[in-house]
Every structure is written in C-alpha cells, then in structure tokens.
C-alpha positions as CSV (number, residue, x, y, z in Angstrom):
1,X,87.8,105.1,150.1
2,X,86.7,106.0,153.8
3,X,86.4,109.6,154.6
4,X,84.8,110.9,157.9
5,X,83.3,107.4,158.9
6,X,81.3,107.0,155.6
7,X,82.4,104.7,152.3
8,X,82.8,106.4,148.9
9,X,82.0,104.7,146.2
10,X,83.8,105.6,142.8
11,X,82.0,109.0,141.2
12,X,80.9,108.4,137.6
13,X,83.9,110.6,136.6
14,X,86.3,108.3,138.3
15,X,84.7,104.8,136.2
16,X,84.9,107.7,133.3
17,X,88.8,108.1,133.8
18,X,89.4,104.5,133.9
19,X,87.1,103.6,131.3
20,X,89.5,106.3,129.2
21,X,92.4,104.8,130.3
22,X,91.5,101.3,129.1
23,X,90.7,102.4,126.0
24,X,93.6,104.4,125.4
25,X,95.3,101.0,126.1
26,X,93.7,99.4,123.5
27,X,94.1,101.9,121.1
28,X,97.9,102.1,121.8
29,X,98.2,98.0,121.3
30,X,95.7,98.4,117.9
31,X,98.1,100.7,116.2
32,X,101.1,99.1,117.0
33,X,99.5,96.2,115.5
34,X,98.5,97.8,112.6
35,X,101.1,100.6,112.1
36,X,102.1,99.5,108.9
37,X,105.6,99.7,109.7
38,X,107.3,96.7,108.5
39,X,111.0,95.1,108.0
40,X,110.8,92.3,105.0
41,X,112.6,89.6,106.0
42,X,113.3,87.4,103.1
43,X,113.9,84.1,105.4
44,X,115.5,82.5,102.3
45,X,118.3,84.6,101.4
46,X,119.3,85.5,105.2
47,X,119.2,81.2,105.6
48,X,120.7,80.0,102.6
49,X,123.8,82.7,103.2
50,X,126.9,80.8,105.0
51,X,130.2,81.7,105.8
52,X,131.4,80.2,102.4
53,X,129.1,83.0,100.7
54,X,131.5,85.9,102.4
55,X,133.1,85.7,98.6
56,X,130.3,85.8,97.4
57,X,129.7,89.3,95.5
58,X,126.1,88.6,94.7
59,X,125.1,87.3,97.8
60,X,126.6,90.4,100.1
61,X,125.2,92.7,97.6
62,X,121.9,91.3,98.2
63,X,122.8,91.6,101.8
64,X,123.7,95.2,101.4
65,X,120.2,96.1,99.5
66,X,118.4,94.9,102.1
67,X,120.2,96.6,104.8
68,X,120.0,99.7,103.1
69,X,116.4,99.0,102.9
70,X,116.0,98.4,106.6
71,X,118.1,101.6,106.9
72,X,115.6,103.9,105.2
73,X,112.9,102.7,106.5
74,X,113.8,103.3,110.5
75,X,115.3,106.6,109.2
76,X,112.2,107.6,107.8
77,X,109.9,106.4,111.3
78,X,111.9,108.4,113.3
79,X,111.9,111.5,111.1
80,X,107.6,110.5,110.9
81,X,108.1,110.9,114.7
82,X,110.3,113.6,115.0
83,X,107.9,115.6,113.2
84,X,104.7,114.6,115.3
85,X,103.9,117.5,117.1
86,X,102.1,117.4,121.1
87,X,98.7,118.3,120.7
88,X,97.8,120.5,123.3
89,X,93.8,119.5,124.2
90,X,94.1,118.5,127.5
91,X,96.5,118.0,130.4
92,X,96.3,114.2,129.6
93,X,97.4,114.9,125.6
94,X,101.2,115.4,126.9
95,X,101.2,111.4,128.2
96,X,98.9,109.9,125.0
97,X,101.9,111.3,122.9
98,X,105.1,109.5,124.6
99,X,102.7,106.2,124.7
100,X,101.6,106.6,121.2
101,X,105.5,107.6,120.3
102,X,106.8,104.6,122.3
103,X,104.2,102.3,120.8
104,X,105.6,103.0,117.4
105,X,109.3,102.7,118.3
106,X,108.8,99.4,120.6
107,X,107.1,97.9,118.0
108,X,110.0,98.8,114.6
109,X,112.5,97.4,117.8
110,X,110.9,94.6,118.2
111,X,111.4,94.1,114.5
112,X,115.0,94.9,114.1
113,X,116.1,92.3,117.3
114,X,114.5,89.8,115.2
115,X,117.5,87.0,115.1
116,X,117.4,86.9,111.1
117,X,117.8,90.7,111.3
118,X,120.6,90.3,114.2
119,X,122.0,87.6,111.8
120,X,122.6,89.8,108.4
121,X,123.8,92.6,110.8
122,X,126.8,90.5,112.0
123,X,126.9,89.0,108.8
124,X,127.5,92.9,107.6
125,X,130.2,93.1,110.3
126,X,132.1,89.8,109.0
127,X,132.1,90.9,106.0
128,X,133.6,94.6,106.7
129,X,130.6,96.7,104.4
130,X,130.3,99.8,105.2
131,X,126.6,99.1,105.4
132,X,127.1,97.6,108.3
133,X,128.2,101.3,110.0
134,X,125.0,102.8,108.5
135,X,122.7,100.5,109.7
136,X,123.9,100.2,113.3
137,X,124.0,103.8,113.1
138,X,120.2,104.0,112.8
139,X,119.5,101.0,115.0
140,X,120.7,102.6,117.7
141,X,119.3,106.0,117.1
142,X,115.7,103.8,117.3
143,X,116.8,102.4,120.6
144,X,117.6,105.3,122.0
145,X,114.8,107.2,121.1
146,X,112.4,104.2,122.2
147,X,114.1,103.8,125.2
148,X,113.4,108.1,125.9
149,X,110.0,107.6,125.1
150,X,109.4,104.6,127.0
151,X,111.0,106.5,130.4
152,X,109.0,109.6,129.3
153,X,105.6,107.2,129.3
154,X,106.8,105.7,132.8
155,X,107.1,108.9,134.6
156,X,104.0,110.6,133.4
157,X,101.8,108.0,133.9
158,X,103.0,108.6,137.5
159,X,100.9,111.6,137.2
160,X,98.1,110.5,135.3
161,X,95.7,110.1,138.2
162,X,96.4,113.5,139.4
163,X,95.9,114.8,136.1
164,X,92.6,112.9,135.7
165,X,90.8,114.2,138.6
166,X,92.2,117.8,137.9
167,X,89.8,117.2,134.4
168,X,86.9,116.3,136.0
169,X,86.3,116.6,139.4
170,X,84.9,119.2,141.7
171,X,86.7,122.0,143.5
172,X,87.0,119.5,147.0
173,X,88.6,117.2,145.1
174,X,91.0,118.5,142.9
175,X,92.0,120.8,146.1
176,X,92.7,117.6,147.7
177,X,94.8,116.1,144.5
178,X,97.3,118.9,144.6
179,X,99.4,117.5,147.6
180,X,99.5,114.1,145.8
181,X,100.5,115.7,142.3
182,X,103.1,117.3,143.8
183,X,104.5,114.6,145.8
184,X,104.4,112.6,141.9
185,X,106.0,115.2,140.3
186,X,108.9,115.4,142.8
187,X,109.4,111.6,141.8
188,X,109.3,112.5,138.3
C-alpha cells in the first residue's frame, strides 16, 4: 500500500492475520479428513444387486439395513452439529464456526453423492421401501444445512479482513477499517 507518497510494507500483525488464516485452512481440510464420519459402502452387495434381485426379499432387506444405517448416521451428524454451540472468544470465532460446520457437512455430502450410494437410493425407489422416504428425508436435510453453512462461510469471510485488523491493529487503522466493514456488511 501507498499512503502519503511513502510505501507500507505489511505490519507484523498483518503477516500474523494471514499466517492465522492459513492455518485455520489447514486445520478445516485436517478435520474433514479425519472427522471420522464415515458411510460403509459394501461395493459387493450394492454391485452384485440387479434388477432381477427386486424379488429378492434378502437382497432388499440387506438394502434396507444399510440405508437405515446411512440414515442414522447423517441424523446423528446433524444433531452433533445442531448442538455445537458458537464460541464467543473473538470477533473471528463467529466465521471459524460456519467453516468448521460446513467442513463437516461438505465432507458426509460428499459421501452420500457417491454413485454406489446414489445407486441403492434409486434402487430403494424401484423397489417402493419406505426406506427410501426416510433416507431422502435426511439427505436432504444434510444438503440443506451444508448448503446454509456453506453461504454463511461465503459471506463472513467477506468480513474477515475487517474483523482482523479490528483484533490487532492500532487506533489509525482500525478507524480507517470501519468505512470498509461497513461497505462488506451492506453486501452481506
């Protein structure tokens, strides 16, 4: 930045801010990666299943039970994050939780558009199981919510900048980040 003829260079708190913000990154991709929250996807009963297993009564039910399984287990992430609670330590706490929150859901949805999983959902339908109802019905409570988090995420990062240098800046320069925070909240 120029101001008055002379070149800033970045203030230690600045390289600070970004250094947090990489990290925060990195954090956010480690836990997806290692949330624990997995669908099992037993390839050979979803691949050996055809359209002449529809009869089948043994082969559905197997279907079923593993629906039901993938059921429960979205149903219990999203009551996990519908419990999570916003921490309120710093101005910045209020954006780490949609990220975190949409890290969690992106990565179960990821899971569940998985073409085996697609596969024994319209399977499901074929068949006319009332399972089928059940799990769509969570499915898409998981979309929506990751979609809400995800749009939460977007727009408040919109402020993160303004929010950094309100942290840990002096009084010049957090008098001169107001106009800007405004004009990013009005977007918001």
């Amino acid at each position: 930045r120029i101001r008055n003829g002379y070149l800033l260079l970045p203030s230690y708190s600045q390289f600070e801010n970004h250094a947090h913000k990489f990290s925060s990154g990195v954090l956010r991709a480690s836990s997806q990666a290692i949330s624990g929250i997995q669908l099992s996807i037993p390839v050979h009963l979803i691949e050996n299943f055809d359209e002449t297993s529809i009869d089948d009564y043994d082969a559905v039910h197997n279907l079923e039970l593993l629906a039901e399984e993938w059921s429960n287990l979205v149903a219990k992430c999203l009551e996990e994050e519908m419990k999570m609670l916003l921490a309120k330590e710093s101005s910045l706490s209020e954006i780490e939780f949609w990220r975190r929150r949409y890290s969690v859901l992106f990565g179960l949805e990821e899971q569940i558009n998985h073409p085996l999983v697609l596969r024994v959902v319209g399977l499901l339908k074929s068949v006319g199981t009332p399972m089928f109802h059940n799990v769509t019905e969570r499915f898409t409570e998981l979309s929506r919510l990751c979609i809400e988090a995800g749009d939460n995420s977007k727009f408040l990062s919109t402020l993160e900048r303004q929010l950094l240098m309100l942290t840990d800046e002096s009084l010049s320069t957090i008098t001169d980040s107001i106009p800007s925070l405004f004009d990013s909240m009005k977007i918001v």
